[in-house]
C-alpha positions as CSV (number, residue, x, y, z in Angstrom):
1,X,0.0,0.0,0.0
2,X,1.5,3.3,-1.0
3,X,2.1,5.7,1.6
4,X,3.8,9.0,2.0
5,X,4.6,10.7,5.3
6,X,5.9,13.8,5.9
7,X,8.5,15.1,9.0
8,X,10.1,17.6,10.1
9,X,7.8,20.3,10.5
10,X,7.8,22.5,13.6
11,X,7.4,26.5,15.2
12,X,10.3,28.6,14.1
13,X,10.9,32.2,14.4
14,X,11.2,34.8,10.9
15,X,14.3,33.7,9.3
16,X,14.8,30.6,11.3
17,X,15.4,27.0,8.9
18,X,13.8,23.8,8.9
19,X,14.0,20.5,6.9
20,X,11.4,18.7,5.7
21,X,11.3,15.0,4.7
22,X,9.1,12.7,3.0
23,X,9.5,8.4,2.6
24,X,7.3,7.2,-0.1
25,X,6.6,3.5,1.0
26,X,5.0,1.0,-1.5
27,X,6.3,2.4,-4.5
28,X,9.4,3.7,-6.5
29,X,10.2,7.3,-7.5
30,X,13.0,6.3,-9.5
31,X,12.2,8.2,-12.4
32,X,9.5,10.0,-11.1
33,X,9.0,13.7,-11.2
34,X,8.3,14.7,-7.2
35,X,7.1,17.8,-6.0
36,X,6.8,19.8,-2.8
37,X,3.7,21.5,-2.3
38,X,1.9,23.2,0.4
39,X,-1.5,24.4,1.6
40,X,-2.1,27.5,3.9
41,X,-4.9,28.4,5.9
42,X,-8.1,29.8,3.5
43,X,-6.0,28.8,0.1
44,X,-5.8,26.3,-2.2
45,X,-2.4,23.8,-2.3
46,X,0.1,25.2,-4.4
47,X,3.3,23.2,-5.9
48,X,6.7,25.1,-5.0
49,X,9.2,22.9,-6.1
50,X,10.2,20.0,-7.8
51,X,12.7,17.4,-8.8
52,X,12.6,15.0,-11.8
53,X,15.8,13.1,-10.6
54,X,17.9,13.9,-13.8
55,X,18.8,17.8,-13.0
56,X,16.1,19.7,-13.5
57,X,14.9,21.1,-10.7
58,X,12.5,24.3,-10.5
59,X,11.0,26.4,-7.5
60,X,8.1,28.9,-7.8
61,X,9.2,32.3,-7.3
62,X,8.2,33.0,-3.8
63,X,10.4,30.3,-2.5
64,X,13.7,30.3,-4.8
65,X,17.0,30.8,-3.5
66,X,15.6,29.8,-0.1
67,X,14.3,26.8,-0.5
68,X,16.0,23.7,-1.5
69,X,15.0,20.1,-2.7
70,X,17.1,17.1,-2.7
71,X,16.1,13.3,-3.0
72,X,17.5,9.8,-2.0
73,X,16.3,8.1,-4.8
74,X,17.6,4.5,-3.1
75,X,16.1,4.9,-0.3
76,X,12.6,7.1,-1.4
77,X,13.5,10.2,0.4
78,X,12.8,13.4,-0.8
79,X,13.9,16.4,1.7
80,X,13.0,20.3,1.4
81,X,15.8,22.4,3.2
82,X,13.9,25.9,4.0
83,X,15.8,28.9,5.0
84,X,15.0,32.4,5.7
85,X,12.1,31.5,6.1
86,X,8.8,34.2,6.2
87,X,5.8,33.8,7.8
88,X,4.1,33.8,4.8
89,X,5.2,30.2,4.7
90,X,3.1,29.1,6.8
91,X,1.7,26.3,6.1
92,X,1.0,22.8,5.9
93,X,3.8,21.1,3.7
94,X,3.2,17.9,1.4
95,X,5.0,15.6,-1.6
96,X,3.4,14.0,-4.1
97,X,4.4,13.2,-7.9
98,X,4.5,16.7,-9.5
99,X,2.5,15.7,-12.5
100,X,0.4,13.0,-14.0
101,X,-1.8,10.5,-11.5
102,X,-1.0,11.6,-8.3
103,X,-0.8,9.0,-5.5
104,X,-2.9,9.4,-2.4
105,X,-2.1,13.0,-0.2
106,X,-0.4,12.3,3.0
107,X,-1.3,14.3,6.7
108,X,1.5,17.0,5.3
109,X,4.0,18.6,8.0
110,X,2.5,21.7,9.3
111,X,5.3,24.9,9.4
112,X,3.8,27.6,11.2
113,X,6.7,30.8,11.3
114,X,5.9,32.9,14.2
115,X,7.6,35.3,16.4
């Protein structure tokens, strides 16, 4: 059964850092396109990065040059390093394919940046 759970979410202060992870479980991403997207109170979920595994990467504009995605394709990790981060990201944070059939949502890691 395919799963995805994300970690590492958390309270940080305005241009604090956190690092998000996600394991995909009952399936490969090896060759799979994965994206980071996230939802904030009131809006709809966005996508604001992803990763195809063969260099190309890309990051919606309100996130670039802070935000950073990486991936373990051998062992189905995929990790969002955040930095400087605004508390306009607040959020809850999820992975998923970034295009195509998408497998089920997980619960998301919630980022809440607060002073």
């Amino acid at each position: 059964q395919l799963q995805l759970v994300e970690s590492g979410g958390g309270l940080v202060q305005p241009g604090g850092s956190l690092r998000l992870s996600c394991e995909v479980s009952g399936d490969t991403f090896v060759d799979v396109a994965i994206g980071w997207f996230r939802q904030a109170p009131g809006k709809e979920r966005e996508g604001i990065s992803c990763s195809n595994g063969e260099g190309i990467i890309l990051y919606e504009d309100s996130v670039k040059g802070r935000f950073t995605i990486s991936r373990d394709d051998a062992k189905n990790l995929v990790y969002l390093q955040m930095n400087n981060l605004k508390p306009e990201d607040t959020a809850v944070y999820y992975c998923n394919k970034a295009s195509g059939n998408m497998w089920p949502w997980g619960q998301g890691a919630q980022v809440t940046v607060s002073s």
